[in-house]
N, C-alpha and C positions, 0 to 999 in steps of 0.2 A: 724526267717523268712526264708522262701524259697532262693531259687536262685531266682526265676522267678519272687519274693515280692521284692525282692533286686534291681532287674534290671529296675522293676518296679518304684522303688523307686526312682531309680540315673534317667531316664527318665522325673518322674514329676519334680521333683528341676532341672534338665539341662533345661525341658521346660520353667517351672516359673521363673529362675534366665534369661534365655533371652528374655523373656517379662520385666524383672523388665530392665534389658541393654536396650533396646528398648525406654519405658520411659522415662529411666533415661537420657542417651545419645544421642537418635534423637528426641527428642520429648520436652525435659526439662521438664519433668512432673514424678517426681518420687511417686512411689505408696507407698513406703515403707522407714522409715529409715534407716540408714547407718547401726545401731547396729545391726536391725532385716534381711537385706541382705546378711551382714558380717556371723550373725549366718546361713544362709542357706547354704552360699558359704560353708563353714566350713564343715559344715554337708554333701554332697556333696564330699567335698576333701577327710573324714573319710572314706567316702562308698567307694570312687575310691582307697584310698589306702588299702583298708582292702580286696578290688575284684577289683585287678588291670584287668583283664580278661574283666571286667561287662564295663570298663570304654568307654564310647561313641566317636565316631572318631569327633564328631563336641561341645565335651563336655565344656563347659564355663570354666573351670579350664584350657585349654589349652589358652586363649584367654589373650596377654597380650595387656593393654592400652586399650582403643576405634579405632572403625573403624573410616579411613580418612573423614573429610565431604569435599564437592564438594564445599563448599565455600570458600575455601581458595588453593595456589598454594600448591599440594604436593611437599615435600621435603624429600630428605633419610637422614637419620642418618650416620655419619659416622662411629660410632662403635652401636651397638641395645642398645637402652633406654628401656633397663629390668625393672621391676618389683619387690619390696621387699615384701615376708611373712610379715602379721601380726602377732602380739605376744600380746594375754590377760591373760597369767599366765606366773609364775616366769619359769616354766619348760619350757616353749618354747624359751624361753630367756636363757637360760642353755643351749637347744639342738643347740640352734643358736650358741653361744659362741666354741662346742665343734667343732660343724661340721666347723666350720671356721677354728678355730686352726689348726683342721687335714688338714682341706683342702690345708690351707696356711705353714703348716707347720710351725708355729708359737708359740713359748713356754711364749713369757711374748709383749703381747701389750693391748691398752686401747680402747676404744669409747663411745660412748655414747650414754645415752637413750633418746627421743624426745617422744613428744607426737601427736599422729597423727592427722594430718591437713588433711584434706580432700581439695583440690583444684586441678587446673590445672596442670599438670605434666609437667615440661618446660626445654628446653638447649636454654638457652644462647650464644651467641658466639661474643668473641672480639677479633678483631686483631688489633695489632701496638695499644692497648690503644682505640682500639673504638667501642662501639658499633656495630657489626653489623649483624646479624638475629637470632628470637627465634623461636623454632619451638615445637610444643607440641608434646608429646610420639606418639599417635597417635596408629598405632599396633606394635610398638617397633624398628620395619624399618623405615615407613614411614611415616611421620607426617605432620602436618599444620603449613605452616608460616603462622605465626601470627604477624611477626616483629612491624610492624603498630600498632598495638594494645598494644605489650606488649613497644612499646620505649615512648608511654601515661604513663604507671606509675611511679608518680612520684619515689619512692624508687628504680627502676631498674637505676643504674648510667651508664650516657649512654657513659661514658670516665673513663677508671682507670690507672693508673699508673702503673701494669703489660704489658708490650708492646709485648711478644710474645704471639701468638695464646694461645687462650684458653675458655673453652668450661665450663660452670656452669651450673648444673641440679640440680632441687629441685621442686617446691611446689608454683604456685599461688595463692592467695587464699585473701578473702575480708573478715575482721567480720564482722557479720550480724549487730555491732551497727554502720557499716559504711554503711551500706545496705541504 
């Protein structure tokens, strides 16, 4: 392929994959499955890293979380609710492992593998033992209280017996046979 087929290329998937956010996220109406948007996203990241030069200033790979919605009070994060790479082969899970190590400069520690949940991306926040505001990822700055909503679920404990500050990020999420 050309430079021009190339540029080409990262252009239609930047334009498609923000149709598919669009959908998916203002709209509730996804066009596409998770596996087959995962594969575009992917495909995409390949192009931008292989012609970092070609890669577009409003490119979807730069974009962490969802944009704020207007229906809830914005809130900031106190430190950015970043985003983790996926991993569908052992090799990505090796380059993770390595680059960590170097990163952290780390010779011998552990973690563990999950399997990925698709839900709402959330912090938590209790002090002195209590409940008090959750806020979704949002664009990794600024998110949505959603506190109201989230102190509804039964499994979120809305008192723990840790009594200083502290802040829990993970994963909302409903099975569909609770649906």
């Amino acid at each position: 392929m050309s430079n021009q087929q190339i540029k080409e290329k990262i252009i239609s998937l930047n334009n498609y994959l923000k149709h598919l956010n669009h959908l998916y996220y203002d709209l509730d109406a996804p066009e596409v499955d998770d596996k087959t948007y995962d594969s575009l996203y992917s495909e995409l990241l390949e192009l931008e890293a292989k012609y970092p030069s070609l890669v577009l200033e409003d490119s979807v790979t730069k974009i962490i979380g969802a944009f704020v919605n207007n229906k809830f009070k914005k809130t900031k994060h106190n430190k950015e609710m970043l985003s983790l790479d996926k991993a569908y082969k052992k090799s990505e899970i090796f380059s993770f492992y390595e680059n960590f190590t170097q990163y952290k400069n780390l010779e011998n520690f552990g973690f563990s593998l999950e399997p990925k949940i698709d839900g709402l991306s959330i912090s938590i926040h209790y002090d002195n033992g209590k409940f008090i505001k959750a806020i979704t990822r949002g664009d990794g700055t600024t998110g949505e209280d959603v506190s109201e909503n989230v102190f509804q679920i039964r499994d979120v404990p809305k008192q723990i017996s840790y009594l200083k500050p502290l802040e829990v990020r993970g994963e909302i999420y409903m099975k569909k046979s609770t649906w």
